[in-house]
N, C-alpha and C positions, 0 to 999 in steps of 0.2 A: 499634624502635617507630615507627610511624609517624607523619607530621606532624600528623592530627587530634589523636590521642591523647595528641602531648607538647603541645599547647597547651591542652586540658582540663584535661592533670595541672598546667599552669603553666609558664614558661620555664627550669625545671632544665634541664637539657643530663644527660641519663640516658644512660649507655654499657655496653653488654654488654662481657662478664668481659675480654675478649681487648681491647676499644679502651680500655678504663678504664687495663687493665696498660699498655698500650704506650704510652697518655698520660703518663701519671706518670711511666712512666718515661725520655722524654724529656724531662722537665722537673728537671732536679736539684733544686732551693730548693723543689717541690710539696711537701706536707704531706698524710700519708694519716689520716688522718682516721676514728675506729670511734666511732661514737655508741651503741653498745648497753651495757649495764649496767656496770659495772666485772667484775662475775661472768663474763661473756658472752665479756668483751673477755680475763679472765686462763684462760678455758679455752681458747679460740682464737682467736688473731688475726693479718692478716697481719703479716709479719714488717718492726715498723720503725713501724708507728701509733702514735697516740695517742689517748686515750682521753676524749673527755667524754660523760657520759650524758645520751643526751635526756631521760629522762626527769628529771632534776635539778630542784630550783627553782632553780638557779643557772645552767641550760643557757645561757639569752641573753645573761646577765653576762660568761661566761667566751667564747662565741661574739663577743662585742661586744671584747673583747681580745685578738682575733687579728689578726697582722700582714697588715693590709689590702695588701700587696705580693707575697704570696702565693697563691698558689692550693693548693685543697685539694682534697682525693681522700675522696668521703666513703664512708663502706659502714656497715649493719647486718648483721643477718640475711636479710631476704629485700626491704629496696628501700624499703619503707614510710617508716622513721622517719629514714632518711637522704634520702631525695625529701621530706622535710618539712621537716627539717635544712636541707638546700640553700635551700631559700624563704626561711626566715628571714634563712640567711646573705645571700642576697642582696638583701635589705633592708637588712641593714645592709652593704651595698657588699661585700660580699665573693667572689670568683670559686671556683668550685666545680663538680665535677661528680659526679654519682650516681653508683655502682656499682650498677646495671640487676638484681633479683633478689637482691641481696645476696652475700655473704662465698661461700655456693657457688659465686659462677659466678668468681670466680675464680682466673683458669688458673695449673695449679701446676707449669709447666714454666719 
């Protein structure tokens, strides 16, 4: 994505399939992160996330109680509700990055 376009969408920090994996996975103590429905999250999900739904009335309560010394690995379906996800988190202080495209883009090698 280029730098117009991520400052439009807001200061998420969005990373396609391949830099997202290789992020996270250089960080042990990161937290991967699937915001889509609990439905969404028990037909597929990467292997090892955790689940809160954005859509919830509880989404912000339960974001507002995550270990701010953390960084988290966020993903939906296609990029949308986790690049929204991120904004929030990062209001309330917390480090984060997009999954670019969603749960398809990434890599299953």
């Amino acid at each position: 994505m280029d730098i117009l376009a991520q400052l439009l969408r807001g200061t998420n920090p969005d990373l396609d399939g391949a830099s997202f994996k290789q992020k996270f996975m250089e960080n042990p103590s990161a937290i991967l992160l699937d915001v889509r429905t609990p439905s969404e999250h028990h037909s597929e999900a990467i292997p090892g996330s955790i689940n809160i739904d954005f859509m919830s009335a509880n989404f912000e309560t339960e974001l507002a109680n995550l270990d701010k010394s953390k960084t988290y690995f966020v993903y939906c379906r296609s990029g949308n509700r986790s690049s929204r996800a991120c904004k929030t988190m990062k209001g309330l202080g917390l480090t984060c990055y997009n999954l670019e495209y969603g749960i398809d883009s990434w890599p299953l090698d």
